[in-house]
C-alpha positions as CSV (number, residue, x, y, z in Angstrom):
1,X,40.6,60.5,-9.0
2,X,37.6,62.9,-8.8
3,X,35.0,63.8,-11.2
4,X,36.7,67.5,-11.7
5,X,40.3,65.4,-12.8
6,X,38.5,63.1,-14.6
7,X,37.6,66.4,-17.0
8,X,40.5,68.1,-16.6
9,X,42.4,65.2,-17.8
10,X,40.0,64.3,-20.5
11,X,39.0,61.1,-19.7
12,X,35.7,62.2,-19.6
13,X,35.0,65.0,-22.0
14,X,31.3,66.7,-23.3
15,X,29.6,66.0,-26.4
16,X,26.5,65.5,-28.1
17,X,23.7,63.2,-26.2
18,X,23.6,60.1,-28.8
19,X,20.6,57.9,-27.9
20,X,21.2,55.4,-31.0
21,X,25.2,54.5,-29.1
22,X,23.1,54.2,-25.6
23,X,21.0,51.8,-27.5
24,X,23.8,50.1,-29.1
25,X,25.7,49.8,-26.1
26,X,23.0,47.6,-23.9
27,X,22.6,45.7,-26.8
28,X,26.8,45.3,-26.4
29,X,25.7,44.5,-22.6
30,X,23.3,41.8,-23.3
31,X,25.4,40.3,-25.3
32,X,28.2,40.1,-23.2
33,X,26.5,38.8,-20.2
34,X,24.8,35.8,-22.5
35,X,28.8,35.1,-22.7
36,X,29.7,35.3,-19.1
37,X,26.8,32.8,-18.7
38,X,28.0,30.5,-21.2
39,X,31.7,30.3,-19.6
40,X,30.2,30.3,-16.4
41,X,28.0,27.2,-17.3
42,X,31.8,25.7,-18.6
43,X,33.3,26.4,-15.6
44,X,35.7,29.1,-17.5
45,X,35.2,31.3,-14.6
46,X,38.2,34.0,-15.7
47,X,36.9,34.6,-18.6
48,X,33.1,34.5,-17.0
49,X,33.8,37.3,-14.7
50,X,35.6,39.4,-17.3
51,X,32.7,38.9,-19.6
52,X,30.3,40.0,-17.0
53,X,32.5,43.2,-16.0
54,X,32.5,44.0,-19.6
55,X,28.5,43.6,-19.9
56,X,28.5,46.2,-16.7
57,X,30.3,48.8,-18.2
58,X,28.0,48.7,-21.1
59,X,25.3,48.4,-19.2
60,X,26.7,52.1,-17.6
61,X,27.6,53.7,-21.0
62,X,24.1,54.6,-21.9
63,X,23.8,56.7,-19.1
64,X,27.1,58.8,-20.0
65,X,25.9,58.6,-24.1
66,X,22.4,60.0,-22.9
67,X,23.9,62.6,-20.7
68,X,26.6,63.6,-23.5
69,X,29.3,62.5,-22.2
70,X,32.2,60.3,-23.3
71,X,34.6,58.2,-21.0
72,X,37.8,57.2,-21.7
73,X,38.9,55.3,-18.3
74,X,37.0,52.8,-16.5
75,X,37.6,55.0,-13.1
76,X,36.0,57.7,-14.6
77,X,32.8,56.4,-15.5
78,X,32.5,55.1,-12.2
79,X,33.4,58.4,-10.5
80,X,30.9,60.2,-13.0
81,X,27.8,57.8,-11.4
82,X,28.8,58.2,-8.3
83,X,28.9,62.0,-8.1
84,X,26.1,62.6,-11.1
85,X,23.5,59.6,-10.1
86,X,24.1,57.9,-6.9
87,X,25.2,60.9,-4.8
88,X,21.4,62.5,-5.9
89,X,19.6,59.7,-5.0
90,X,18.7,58.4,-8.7
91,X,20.8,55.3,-8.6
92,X,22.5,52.9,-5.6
93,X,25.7,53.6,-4.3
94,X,25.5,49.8,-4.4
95,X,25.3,49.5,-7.8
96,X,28.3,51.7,-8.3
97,X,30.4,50.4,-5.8
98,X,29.9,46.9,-7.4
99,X,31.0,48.3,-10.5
100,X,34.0,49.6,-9.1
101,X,34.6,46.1,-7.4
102,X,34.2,44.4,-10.0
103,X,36.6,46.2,-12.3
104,X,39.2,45.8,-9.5
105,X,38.6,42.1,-9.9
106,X,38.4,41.9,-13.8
107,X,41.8,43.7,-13.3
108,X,43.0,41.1,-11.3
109,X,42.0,37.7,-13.3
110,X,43.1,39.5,-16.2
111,X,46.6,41.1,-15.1
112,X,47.3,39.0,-11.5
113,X,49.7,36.7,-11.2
114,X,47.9,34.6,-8.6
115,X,44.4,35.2,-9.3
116,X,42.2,32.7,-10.2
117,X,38.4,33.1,-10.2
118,X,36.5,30.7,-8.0
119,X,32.8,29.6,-9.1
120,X,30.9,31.2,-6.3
121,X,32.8,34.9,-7.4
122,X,31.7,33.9,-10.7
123,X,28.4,33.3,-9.9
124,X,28.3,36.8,-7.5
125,X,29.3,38.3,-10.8
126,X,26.9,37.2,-13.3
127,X,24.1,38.2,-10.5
128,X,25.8,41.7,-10.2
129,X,25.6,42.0,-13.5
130,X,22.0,41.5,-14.1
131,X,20.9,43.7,-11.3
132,X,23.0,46.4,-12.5
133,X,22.0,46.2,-15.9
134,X,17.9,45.9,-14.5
135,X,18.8,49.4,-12.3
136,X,20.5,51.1,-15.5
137,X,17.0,50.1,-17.5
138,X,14.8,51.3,-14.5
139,X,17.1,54.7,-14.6
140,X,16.9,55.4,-18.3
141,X,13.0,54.5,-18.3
142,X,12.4,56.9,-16.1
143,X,14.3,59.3,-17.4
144,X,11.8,58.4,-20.7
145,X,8.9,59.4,-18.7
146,X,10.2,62.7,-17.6
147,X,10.9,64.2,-21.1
């Protein structure tokens, strides 16, 4: 699905730039990857990837909040970093295609029928995670600087 779908079908729509939900929603992400760390340290590694998915998507979020902008799919907030950030040169395609990966995979432990997480794509996810998340704080910081 494009970015232009993505609008036309309203899973992204425009509204007001809210700076106190971007805040909110790293707060969400920090959370959530303390958690993935936690199962990861108990060997839950399901739930530790799934955790540290969830902390990347929240870790996105302020972006989309900052830029008014509200998502309603997974896909779409994706798409919307890849064509608005990543294709100018203001954030890795890297970064966004692990996103994408890793909601494929978070898809997978959670709805597959033969999945099971294995420690070292655990481990891959929690260090995904925090790169992200240290890329989507370098992003909005700069964007701080330029105001």
């Amino acid at each position: 699905m494009n970015l232009e779908e993505c609008f036309e079908r309203r899973l992204l729509r425009r509204d007001r730039p809210d700076a106190a939900k971007a805040e909110r929603s790293l707060q969400v992400s920090a959370a959530k990857l303390e958690q993935a760390e936690r199962s990861y340290s108990h060997q839950l590694y399901d739930a530790c990837l799934v955790l540290a998915y969830t902390s990347m998507f929240h870790a996105a979020r302020p972006i989309l909040f900052r830029d008014g902008i509200i998502e309603k799919s997974h896909v779409c907030l994706a798409e919307y970093l890849r064509q608005e950030y990543s294709k100018k040169g203001l954030i890795s395609e890297g970064y966004v295609n692990s996103l994408d990966r890793m909601r494929t995979d978070r898809h997978e432990a959670i709805y597959g029928l033969e999945t099971s997480v294995t420690g070292t794509l655990a481990d891959h996810a929690i260090n995904q995670c925090r790169e992200f998340i240290g890329a989507v704080k370098k992003l909005i910081s700069n964007e701080r600087t330029l105001a």
